[in-house]
Structure formats: C-alpha cells, structure tokens
MMTF fields as JSON, N, C-alpha, C and O atoms, coordinates in Angstrom:
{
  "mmtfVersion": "1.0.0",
  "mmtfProducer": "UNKNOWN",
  "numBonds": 311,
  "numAtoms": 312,
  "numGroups": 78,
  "numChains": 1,
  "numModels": 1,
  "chainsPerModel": [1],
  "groupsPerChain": [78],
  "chainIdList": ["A"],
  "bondAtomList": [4, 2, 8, 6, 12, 10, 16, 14, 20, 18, 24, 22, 28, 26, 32, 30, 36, 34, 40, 38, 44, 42, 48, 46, 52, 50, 56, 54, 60, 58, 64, 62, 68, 66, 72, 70, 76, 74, 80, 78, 84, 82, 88, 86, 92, 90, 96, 94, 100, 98, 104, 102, 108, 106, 112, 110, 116, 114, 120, 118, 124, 122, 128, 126, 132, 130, 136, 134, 140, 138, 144, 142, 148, 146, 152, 150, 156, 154, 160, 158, 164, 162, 168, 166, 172, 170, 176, 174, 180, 178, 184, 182, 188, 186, 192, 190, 196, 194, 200, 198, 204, 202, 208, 206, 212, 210, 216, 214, 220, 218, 224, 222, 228, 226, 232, 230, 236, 234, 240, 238, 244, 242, 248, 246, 252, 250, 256, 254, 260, 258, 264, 262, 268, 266, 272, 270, 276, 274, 280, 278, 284, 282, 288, 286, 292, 290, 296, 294, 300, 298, 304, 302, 308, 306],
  "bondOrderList": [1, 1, 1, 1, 1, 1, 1, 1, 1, 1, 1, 1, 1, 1, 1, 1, 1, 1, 1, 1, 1, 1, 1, 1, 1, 1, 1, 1, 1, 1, 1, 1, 1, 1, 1, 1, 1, 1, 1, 1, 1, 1, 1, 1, 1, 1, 1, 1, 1, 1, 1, 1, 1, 1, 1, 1, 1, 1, 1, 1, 1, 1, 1, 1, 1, 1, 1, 1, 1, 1, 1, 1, 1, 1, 1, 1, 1],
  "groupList": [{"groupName": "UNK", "atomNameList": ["N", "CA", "C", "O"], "elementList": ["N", "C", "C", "O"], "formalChargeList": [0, 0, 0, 0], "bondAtomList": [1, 0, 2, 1, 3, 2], "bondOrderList": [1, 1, 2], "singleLetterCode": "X", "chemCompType": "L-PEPTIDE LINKING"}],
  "groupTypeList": [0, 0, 0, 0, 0, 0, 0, 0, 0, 0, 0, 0, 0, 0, 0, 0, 0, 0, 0, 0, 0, 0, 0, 0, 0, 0, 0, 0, 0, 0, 0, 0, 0, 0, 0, 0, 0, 0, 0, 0, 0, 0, 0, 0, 0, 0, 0, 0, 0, 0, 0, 0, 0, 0, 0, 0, 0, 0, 0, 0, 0, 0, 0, 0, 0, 0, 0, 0, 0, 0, 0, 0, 0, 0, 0, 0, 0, 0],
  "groupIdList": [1, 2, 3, 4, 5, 6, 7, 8, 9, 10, 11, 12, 13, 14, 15, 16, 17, 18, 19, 20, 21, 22, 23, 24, 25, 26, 27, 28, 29, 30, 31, 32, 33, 34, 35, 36, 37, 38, 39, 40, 41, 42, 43, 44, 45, 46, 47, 48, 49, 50, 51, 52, 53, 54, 55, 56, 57, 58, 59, 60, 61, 62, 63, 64, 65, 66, 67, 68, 69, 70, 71, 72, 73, 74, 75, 76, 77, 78],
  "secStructList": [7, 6, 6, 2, 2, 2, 2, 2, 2, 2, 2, 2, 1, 5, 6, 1, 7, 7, 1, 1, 1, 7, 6, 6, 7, 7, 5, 7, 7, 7, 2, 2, 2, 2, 2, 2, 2, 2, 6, 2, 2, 2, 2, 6, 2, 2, 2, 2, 2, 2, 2, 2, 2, 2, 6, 6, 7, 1, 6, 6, 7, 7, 7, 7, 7, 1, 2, 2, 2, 2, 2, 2, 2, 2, 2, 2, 2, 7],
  "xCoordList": [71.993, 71.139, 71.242, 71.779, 70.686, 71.384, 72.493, 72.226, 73.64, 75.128, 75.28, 75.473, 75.17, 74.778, 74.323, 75.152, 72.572, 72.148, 72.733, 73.83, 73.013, 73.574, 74.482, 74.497, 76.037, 77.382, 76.945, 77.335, 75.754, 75.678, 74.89, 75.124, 73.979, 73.32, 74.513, 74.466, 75.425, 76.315, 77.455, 78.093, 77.337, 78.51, 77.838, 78.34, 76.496, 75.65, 75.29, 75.212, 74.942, 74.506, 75.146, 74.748, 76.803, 77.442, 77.697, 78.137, 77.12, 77.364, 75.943, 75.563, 75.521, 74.149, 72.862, 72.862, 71.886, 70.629, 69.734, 69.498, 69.594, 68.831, 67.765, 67.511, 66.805, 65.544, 64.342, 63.458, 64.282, 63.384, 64.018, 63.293, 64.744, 65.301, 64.915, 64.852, 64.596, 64.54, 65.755, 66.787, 65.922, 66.68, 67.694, 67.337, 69.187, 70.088, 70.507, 71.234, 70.219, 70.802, 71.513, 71.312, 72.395, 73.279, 73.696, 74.257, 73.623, 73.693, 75.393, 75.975, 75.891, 76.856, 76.733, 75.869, 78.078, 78.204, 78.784, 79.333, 78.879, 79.957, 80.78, 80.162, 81.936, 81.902, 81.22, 81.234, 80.515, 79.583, 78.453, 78.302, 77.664, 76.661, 76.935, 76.223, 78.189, 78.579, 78.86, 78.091, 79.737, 79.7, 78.419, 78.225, 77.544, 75.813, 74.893, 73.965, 75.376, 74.827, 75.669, 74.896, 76.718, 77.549, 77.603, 77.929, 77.183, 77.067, 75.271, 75.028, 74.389, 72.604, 72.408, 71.586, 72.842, 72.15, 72.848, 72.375, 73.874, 74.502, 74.011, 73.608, 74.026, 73.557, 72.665, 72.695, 71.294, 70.604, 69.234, 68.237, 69.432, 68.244, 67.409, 66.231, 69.127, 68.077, 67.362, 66.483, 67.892, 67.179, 65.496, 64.519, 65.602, 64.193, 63.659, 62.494, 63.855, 63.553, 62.907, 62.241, 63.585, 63.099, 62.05, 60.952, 61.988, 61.176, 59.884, 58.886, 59.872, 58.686, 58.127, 56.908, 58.878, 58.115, 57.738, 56.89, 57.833, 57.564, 56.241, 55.489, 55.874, 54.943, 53.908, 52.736, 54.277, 52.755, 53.351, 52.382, 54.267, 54.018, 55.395, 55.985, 55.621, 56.394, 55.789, 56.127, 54.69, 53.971, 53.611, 53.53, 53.353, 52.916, 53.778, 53.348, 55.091, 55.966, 56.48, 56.472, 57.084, 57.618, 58.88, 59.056, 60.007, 61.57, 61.353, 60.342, 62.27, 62.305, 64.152, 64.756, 64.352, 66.013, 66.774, 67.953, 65.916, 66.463, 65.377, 64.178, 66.283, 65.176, 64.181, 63.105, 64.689, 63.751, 62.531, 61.436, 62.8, 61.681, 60.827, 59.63, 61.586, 60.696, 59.499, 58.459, 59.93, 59.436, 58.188, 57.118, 58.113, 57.632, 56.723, 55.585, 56.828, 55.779, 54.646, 53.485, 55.352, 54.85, 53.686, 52.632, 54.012, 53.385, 52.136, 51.138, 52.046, 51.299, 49.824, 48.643, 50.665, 49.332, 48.93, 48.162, 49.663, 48.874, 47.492, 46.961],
  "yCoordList": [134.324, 133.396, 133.655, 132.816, 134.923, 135.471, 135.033, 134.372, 135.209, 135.086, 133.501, 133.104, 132.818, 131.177, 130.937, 130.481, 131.079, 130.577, 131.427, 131.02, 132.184, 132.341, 131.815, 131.444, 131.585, 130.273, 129.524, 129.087, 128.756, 127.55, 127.306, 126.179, 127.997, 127.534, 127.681, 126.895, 128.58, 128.832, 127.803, 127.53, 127.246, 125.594, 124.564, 123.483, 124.793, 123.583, 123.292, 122.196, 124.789, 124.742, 125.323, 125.801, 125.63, 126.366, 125.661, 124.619, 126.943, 126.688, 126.323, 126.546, 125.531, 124.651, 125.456, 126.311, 125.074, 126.188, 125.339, 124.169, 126.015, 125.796, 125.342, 125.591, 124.413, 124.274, 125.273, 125.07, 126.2, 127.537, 128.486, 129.348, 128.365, 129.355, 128.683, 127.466, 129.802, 129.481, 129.063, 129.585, 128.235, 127.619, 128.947, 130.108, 128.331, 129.26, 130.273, 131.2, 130.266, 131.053, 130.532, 130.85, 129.637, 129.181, 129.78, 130.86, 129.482, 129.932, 130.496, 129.907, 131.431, 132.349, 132.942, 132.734, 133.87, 134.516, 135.345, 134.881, 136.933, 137.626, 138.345, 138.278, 138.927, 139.158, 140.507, 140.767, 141.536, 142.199, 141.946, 142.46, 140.659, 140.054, 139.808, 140.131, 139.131, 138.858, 140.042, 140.1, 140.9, 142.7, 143.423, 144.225, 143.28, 143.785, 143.153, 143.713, 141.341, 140.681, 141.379, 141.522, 141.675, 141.19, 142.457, 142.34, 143.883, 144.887, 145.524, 146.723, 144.675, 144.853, 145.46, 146.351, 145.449, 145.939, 147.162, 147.993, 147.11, 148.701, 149.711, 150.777, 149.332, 150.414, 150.214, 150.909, 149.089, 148.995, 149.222, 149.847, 148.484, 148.769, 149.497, 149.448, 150.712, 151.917, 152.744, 153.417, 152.695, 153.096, 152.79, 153.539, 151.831, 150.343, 150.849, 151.196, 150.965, 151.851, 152.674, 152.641, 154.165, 155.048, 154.916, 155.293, 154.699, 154.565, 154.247, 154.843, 152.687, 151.926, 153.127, 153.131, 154.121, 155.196, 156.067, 156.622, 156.889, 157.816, 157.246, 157.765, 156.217, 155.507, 155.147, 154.783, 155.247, 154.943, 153.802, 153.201, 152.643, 150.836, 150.684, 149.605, 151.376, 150.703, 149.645, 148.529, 150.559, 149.38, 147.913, 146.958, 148.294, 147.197, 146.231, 145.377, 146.271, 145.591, 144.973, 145.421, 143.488, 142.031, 141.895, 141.646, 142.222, 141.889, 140.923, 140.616, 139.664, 138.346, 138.216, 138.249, 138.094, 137.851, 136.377, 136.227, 135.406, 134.026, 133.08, 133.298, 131.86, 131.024, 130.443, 130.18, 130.164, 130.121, 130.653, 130.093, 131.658, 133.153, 132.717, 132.469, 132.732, 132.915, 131.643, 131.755, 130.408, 129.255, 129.686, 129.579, 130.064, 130.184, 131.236, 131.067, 132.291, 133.12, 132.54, 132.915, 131.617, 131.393, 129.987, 129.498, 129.852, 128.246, 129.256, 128.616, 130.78, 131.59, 131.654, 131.378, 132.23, 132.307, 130.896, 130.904, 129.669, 128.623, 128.05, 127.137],
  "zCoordList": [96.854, 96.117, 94.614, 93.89, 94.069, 92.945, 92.247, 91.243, 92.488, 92.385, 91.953, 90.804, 92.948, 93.39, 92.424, 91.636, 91.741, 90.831, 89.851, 90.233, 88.992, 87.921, 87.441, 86.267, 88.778, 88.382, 88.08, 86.997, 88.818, 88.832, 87.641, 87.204, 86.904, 85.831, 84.591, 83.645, 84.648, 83.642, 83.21, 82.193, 84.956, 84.558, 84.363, 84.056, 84.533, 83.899, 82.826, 82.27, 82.34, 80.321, 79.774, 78.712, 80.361, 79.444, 77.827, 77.342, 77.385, 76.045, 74.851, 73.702, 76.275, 75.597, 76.082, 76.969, 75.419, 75.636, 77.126, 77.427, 77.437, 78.907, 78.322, 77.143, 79.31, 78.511, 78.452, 77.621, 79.186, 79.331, 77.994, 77.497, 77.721, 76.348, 75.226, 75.057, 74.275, 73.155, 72.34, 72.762, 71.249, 70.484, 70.089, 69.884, 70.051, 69.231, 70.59, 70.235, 71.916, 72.942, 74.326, 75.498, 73.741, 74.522, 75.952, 75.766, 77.201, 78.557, 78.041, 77.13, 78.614, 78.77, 80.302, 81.153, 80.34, 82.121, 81.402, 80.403, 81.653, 81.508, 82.864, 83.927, 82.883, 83.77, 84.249, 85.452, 83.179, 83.334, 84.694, 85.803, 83.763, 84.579, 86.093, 87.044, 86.093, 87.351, 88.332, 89.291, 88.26, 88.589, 88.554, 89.467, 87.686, 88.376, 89.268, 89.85, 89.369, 90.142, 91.665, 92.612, 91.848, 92.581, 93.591, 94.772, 92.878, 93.134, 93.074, 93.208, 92.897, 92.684, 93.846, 93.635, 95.376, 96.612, 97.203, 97.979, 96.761, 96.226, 95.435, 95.9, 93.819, 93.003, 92.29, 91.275, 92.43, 91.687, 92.692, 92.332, 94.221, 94.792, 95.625, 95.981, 95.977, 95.626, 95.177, 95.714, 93.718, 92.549, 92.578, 92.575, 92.597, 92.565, 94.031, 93.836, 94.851, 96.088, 96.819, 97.854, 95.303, 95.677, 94.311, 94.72, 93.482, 92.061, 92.467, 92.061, 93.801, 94.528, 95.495, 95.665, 96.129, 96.932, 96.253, 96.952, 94.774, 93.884, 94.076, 94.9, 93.39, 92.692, 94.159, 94.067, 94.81, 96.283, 95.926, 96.391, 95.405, 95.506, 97.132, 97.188, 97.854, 98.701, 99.732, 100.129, 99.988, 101.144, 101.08, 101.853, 99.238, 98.895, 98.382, 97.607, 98.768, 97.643, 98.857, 100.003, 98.258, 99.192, 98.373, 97.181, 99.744, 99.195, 99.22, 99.851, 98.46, 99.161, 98.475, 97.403, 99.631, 99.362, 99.276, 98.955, 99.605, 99.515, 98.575, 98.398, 97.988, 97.888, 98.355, 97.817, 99.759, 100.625, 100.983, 101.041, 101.188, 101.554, 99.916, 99.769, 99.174, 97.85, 97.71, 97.061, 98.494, 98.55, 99.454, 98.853, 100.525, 101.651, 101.114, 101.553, 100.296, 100.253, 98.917, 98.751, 98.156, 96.817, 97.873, 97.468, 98.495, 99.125, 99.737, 100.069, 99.938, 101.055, 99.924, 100.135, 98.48, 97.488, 96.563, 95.601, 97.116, 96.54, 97.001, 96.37]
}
C-alpha cells in the first residue's frame, strides 16, 4: 500500500506541488525513498517494535497494513 501510494502520487504531481504541501515543494521520489519504503518491514519495524515494548505501548498499539484496514478502523472511531 505504501510503495503503491508513493509511485503513484509521484507520477501524478511530479514536479508540481501536491495540494496538502506547502508552496515551493514540488512532489519528487528518490530512489532512497523508494529502498526505505521497499525495505520498512525488514529494518525499520523492528526497531518501532521493540521501542513500542520498552515503552509499555505494545498492547496498545494498532498495525494497520492496508488501506483498507485503515478505512475500516477510522469508520470504528467515527
């Protein structure tokens, strides 16, 4: 989902400023971005993981891995 929406906003406003951005920050991709998106459930979320069990927040914390899911839980607290 990630991955998905980032191409896809980048061939849409490439170049041009999205309307949620402020003026003068033209949508770009690098292939950076794309390699941390691409690699996030590898080396970023266990980090985020174990950081959420340090802290007592694991129990309390909601993966949501799709748009979907994200739809479905946001519709739970409306």
């Amino acid at each position: 989902a990630c991955l998905y929406g980032a191409t896809s906003r980048a061939f849409r406003y490439f170049g041009r400023n999205r309307p949620e951005l402020p003026a003068g920050c033209p949508e770009r991709l690098s292939l950076d971005a794309l390699a941390y998106i691409w690699n996030f459930e590898r080396d970023a979320a266990p980090l985020i993981e174990a950081a959420l069990q340090d802290h007592g927040l694991a129990s309390s914390t909601v993966i949501i891995r799709s748009r979907k899911a994200a739809n479905r839980f946001a519709a739970l607290s409306a």
